[in-house]
TORROPA-142882 format. One record per residue: x, y, z of N, C-alpha, C, O, CB in turn. Coordinates in steps of 0.02 Angstrom, whole numbers, padded with zeros to 5 digits, always signed. Glycine has a CB too. Example, Ala and Ser with C-alpha at 12.3 -4.5 7.8 and 13.67 -1.06 7.14 Angstrom:
2
+00660-00284+00390+00615-00225+00390+00660-00165+00390+00712-00166+00423+00565-00224+00452+00642-00112+00354+00684-00053+00357+00645+00002+00394+00670+00057+00402+00704-00030+00286
***
This chain:
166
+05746-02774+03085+05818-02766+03086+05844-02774+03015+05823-02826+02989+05852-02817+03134+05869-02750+02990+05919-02728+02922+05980-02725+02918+06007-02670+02930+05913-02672+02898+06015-02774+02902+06078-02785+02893+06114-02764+02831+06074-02751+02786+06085-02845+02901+06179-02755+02814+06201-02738+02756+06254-02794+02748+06301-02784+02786+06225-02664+02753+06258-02821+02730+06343-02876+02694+06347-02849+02639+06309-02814+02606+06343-02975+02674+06418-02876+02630+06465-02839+02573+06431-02913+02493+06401-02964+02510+06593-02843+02611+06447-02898+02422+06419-02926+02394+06438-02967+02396+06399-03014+02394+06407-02915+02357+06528-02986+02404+06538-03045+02380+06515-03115+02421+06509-03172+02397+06604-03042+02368+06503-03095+02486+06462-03146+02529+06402-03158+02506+06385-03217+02502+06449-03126+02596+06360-03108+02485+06319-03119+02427+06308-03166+02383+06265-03210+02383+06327-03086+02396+06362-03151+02334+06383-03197+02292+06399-03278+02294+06384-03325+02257+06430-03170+02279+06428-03272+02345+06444-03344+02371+06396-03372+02378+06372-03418+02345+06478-03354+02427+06370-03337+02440+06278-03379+02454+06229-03386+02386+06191-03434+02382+06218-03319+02514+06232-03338+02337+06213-03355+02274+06239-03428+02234+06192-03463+02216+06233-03296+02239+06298-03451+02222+06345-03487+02225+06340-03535+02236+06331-03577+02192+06376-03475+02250+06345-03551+02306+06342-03599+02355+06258-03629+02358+06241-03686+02373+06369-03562+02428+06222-03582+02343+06144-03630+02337+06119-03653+02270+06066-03683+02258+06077-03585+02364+06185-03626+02213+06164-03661+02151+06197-03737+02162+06163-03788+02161+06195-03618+02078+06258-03736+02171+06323-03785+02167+06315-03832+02222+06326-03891+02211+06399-03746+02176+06298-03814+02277+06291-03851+02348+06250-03829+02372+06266-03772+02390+06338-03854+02396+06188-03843+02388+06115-03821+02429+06121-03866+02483+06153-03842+02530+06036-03832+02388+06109-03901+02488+06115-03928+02565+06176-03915+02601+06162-03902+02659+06107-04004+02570+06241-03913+02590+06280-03890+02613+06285-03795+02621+06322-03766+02660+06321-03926+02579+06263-03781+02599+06252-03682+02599+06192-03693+02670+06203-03680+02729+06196-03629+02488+06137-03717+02644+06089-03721+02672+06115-03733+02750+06104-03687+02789+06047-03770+02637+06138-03775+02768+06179-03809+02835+06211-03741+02843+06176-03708+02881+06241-03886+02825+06255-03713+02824+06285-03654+02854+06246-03586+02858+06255-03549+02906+06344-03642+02817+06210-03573+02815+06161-03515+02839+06114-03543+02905+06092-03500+02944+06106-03492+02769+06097-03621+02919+06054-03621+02964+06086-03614+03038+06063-03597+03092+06016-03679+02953+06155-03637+03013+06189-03641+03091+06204-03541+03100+06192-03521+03157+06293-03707+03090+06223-03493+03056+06227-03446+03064+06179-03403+03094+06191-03367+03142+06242-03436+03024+06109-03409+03055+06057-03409+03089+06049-03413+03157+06050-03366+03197+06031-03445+03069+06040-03487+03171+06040-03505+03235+06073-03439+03289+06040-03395+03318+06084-03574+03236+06138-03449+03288+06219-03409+03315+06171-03347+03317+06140-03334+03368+06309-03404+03247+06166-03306+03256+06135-03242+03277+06079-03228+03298+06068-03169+03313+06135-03207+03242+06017-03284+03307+05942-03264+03353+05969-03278+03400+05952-03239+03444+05866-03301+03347+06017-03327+03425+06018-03342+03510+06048-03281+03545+06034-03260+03601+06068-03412+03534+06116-03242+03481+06129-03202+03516+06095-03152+03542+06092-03126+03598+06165-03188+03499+06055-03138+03465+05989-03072+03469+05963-03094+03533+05982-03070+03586+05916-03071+03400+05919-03141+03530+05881-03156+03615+05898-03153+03676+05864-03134+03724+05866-03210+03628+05965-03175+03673+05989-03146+03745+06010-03083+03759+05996-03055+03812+06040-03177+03769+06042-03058+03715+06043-02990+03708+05974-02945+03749+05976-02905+03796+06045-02980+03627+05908-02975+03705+05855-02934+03740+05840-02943+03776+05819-02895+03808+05812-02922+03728+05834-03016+03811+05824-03047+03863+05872-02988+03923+05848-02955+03970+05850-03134+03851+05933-02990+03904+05971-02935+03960+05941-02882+03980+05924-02867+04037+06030-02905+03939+05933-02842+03910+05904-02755+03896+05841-02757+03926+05814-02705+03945+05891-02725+03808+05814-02815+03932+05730-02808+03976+05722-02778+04033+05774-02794+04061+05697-02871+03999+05683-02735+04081+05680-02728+04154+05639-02772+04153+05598-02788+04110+05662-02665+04192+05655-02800+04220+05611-02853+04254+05577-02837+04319+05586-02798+04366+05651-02912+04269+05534-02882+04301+05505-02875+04376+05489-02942+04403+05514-02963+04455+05436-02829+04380+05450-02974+04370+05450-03054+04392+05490-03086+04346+05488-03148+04349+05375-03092+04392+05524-03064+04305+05555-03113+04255+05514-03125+04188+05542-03114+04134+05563-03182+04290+05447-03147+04191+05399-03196+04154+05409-03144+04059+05408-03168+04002+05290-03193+04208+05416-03082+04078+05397-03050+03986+05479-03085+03970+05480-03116+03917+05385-02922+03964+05541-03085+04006+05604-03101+03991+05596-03180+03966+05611-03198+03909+05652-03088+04055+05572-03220+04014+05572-03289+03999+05540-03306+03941+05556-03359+03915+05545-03325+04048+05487-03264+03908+05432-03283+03854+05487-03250+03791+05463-03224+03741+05335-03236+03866+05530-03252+03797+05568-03210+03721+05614-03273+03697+05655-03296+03738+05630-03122+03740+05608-03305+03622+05633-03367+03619+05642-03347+03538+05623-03298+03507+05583-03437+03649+05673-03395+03523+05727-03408+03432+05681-03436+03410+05627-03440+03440+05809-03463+03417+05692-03465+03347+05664-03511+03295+05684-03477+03254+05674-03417+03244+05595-03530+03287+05745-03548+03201+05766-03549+03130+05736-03612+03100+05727-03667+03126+05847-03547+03121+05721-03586+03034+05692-03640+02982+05727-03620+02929+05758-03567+02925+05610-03643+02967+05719-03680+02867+05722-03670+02836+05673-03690+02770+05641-03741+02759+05766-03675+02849+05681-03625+02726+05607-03645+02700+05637-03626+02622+05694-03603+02614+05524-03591+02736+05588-03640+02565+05582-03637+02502+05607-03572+02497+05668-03567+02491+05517-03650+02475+05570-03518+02497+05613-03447+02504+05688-03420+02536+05715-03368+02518+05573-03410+02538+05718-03466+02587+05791-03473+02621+05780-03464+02689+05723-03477+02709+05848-03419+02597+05820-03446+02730+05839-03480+02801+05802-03416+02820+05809-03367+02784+05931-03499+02831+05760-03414+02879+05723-03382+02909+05737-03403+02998+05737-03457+03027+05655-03395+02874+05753-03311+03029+05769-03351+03096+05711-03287+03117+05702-03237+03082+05871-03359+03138+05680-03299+03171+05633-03282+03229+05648-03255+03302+05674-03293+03344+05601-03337+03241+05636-03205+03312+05648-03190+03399+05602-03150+03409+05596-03093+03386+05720-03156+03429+05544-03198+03469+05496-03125+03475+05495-03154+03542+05542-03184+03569+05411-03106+03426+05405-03134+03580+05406-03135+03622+05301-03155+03628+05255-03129+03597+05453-03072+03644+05298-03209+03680+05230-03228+03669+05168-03190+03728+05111-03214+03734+05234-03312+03674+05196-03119+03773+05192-03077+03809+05176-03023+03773+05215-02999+03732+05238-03073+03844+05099-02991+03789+05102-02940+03744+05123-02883+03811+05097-02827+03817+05023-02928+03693+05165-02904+03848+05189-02821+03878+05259-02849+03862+05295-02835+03909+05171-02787+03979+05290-02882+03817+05359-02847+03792+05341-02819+03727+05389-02831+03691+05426-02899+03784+05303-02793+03700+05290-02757+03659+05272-02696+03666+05284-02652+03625+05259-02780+03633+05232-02686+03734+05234-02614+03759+05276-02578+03826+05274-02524+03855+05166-02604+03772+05324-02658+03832+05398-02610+03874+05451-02581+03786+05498-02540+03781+05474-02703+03950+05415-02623+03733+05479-02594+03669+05455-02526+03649+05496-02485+03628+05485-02648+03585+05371-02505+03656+05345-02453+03594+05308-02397+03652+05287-02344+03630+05276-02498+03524+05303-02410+03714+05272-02388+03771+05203-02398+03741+05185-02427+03690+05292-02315+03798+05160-02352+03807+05090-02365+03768+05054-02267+03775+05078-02222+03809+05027-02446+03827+04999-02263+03736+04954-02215+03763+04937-02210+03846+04959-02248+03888+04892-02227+03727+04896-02158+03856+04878-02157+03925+04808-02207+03906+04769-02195+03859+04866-02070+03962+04803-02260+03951+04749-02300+03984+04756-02306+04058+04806-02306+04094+04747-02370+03956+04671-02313+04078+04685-02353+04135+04694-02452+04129+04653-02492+04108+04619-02329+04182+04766-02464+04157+04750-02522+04147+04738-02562+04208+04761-02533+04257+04794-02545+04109+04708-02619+04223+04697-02658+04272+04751-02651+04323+04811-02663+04316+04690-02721+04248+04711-02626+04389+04767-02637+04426+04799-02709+04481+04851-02712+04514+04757-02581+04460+04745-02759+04475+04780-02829+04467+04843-02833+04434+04897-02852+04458+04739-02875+04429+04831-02811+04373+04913-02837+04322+04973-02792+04362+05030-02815+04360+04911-02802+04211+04965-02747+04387+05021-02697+04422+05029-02714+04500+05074-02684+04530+04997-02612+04417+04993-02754+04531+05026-02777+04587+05079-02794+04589+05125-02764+04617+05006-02814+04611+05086-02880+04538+05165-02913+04560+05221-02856+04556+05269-02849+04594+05193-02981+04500+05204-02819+04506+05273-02775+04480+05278-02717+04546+05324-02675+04541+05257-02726+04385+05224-02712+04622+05228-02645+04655+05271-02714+04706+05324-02701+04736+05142-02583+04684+05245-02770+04707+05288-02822+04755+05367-02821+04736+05415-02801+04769+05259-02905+04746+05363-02860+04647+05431-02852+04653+05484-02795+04641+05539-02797+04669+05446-02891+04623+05466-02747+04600+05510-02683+04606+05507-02643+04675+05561-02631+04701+05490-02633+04550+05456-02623+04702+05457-02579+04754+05456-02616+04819+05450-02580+04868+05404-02533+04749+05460-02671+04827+05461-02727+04881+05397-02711+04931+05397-02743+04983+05538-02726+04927+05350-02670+04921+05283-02698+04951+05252-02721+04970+05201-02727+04936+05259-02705+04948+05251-02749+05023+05230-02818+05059+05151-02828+05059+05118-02869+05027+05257-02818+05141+05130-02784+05102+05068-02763+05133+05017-02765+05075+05021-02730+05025+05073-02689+05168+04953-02825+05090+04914-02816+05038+04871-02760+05026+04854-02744+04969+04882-02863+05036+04852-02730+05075+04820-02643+05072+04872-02596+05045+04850-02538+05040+04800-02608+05154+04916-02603+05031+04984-02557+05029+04981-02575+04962+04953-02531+04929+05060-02575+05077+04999-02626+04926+05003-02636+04867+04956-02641+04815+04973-02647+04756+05026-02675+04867+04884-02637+04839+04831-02624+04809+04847-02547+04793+04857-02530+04735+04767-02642+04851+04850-02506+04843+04837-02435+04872+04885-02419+04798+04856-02400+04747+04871-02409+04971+04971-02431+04798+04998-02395+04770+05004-02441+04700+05032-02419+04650+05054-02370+04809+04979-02497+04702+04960-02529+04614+04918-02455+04579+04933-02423+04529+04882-02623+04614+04848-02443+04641+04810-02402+04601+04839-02346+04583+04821-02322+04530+04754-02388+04626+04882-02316+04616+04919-02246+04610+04967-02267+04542+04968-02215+04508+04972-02223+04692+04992-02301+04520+05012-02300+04474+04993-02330+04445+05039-02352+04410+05050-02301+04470+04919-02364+04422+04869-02371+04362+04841-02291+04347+04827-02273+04290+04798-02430+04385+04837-02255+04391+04837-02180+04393+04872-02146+04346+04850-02126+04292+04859-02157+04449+04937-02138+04371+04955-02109+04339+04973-02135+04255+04996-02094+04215+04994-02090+04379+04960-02205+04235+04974-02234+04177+04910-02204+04135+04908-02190+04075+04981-02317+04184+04862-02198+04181+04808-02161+04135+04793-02091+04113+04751-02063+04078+04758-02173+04160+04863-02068+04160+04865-01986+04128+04898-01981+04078+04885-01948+04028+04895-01931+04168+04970-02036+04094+05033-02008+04043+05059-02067+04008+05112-02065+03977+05100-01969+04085+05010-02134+04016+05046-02166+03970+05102-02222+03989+05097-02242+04047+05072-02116+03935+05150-02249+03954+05215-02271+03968+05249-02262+03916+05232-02273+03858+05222-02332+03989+05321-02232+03947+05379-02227+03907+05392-02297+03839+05377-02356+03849+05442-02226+03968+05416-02274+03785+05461-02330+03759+05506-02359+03773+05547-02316+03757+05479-02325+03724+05536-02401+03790+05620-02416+03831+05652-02465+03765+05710-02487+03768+05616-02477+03933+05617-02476+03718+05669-02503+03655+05707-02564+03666+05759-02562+03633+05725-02451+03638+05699-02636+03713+05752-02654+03729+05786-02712+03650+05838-02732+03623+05735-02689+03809+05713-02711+03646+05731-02787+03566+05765-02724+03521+05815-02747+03494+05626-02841+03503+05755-02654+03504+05801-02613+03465+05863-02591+03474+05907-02567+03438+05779-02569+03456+05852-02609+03550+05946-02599+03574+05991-02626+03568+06050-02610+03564+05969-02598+03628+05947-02699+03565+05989-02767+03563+06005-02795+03482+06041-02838+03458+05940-02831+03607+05964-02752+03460+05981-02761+03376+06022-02739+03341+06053-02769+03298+05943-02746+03338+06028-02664+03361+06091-02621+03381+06139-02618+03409+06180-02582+03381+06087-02589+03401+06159-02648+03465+06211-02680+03498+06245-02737+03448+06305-02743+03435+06182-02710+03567+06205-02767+03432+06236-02846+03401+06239-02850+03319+06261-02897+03286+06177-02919+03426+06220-02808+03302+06222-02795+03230+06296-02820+03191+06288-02859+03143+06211-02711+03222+06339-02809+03201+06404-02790+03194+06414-02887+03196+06414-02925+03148+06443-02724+03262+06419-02897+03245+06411-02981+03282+06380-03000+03214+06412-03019+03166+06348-02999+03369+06326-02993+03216+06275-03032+03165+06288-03039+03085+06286-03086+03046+06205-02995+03168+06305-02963+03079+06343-02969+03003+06404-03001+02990+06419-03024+02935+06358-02906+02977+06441-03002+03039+06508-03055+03056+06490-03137+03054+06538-03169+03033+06539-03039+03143+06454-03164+03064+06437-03217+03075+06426-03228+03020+06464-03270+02997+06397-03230+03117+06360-03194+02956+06342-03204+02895+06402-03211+02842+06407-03255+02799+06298-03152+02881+06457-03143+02857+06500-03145+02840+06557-03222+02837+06578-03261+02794+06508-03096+02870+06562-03215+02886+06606-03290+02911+06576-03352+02885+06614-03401+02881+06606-03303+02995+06520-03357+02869+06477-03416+02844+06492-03426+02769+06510-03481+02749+06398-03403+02855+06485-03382+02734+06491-03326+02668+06559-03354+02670+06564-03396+02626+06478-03228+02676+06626-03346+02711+06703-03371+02681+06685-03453+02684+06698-03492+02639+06787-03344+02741+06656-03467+02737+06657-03551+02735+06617-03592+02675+06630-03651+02665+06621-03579+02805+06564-03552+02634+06533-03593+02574+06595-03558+02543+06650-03586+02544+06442-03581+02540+06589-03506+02520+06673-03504+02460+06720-03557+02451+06737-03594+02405+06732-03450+02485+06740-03543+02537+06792-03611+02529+06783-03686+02516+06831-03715+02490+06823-03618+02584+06728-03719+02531+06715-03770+02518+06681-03764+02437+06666-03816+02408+06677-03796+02575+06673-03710+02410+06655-03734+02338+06723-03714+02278+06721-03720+02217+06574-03690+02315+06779-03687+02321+06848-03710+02290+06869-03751+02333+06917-03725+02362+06903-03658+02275+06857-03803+02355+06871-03865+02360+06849-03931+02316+06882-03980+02298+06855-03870+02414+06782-03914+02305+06722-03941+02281+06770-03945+02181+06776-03992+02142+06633-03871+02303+06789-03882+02178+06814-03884+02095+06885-03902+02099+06913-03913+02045+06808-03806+02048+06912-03906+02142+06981-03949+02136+06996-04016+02105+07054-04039+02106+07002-03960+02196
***
């Protein structure tokens, strides 16, 4: 994700980590914060679900480190990585495609849900799976949000470092 701010927020944060570092520092981390939780839920929304579990595994983390404030949103599921990029055609296990024939197609029947798991490990091995983009949607959606927040952080070191020279 690639953001653009205007310079003089820039500047400030330039500014503000010569003149006041722990105090800059404190406001980029809380900004931070503000925009992975939003990012995360955001994708957390944009996800299809089926049991929940790729939604529940998508989580934040801000630090702050020697190089500056670093925030994190991924996911510890490697199928939210191929509901974001789809995949090639494989056959994949059709164990892993049961829960999802239970909970999307409500399938009860354990012969039934074997039967049509395999039918669509089938067809995943002809054609693949779509991309559905949801962590790019949600980056896209909230962008605007996110640069606002940096922004807004950006007036609050300004202001406290013309306070600071008063």
């Amino acid at each position: 994700m690639n953001l653009s701010i205007n310079m003089g927020s820039l500047q400030s944060f330039q500014r503000g980590l010569r003149e006041a570092p722990e105090y800059t520092d404190q406001v980029l981390l809380s900004a931070m914060t503000e925009a992975t939780l939003l990012l995360q839920r955001e994708w957390q929304e944009r996800l299809p679900r089926a049991s929940g579990l790729t939604a529940s595994s998508i989580t934040s983390d801000v630090a702050s480190t020697p190089a500056g404030v670093l925030g994190i949103v991924g996911s510890s599921q490697p199928s939210a990585l191929f509901v974001e990029l789809g995949t090639r055609p494989h056959m994949p296990p059709v164990a892993a495609i049961e829960p999802w024939v239970r909970a999307v197609l409500g399938i009860r029947e354990p012969k039934d849900v074997k039967r049509v798991a395999f039918l669509v490990a089938r067809k995943i091995a002809e054609e693949g799976t779509p991309a559905q983009r949801p962590m790019a949607r949600a980056a896209q959606a909230t962008e605007g949000q996110i640069v606002a927040m940096f922004e807004r952080a950006a007036d609050q070191v300004a202001k406290y470092l013309e306070g600071a020279a008063s």
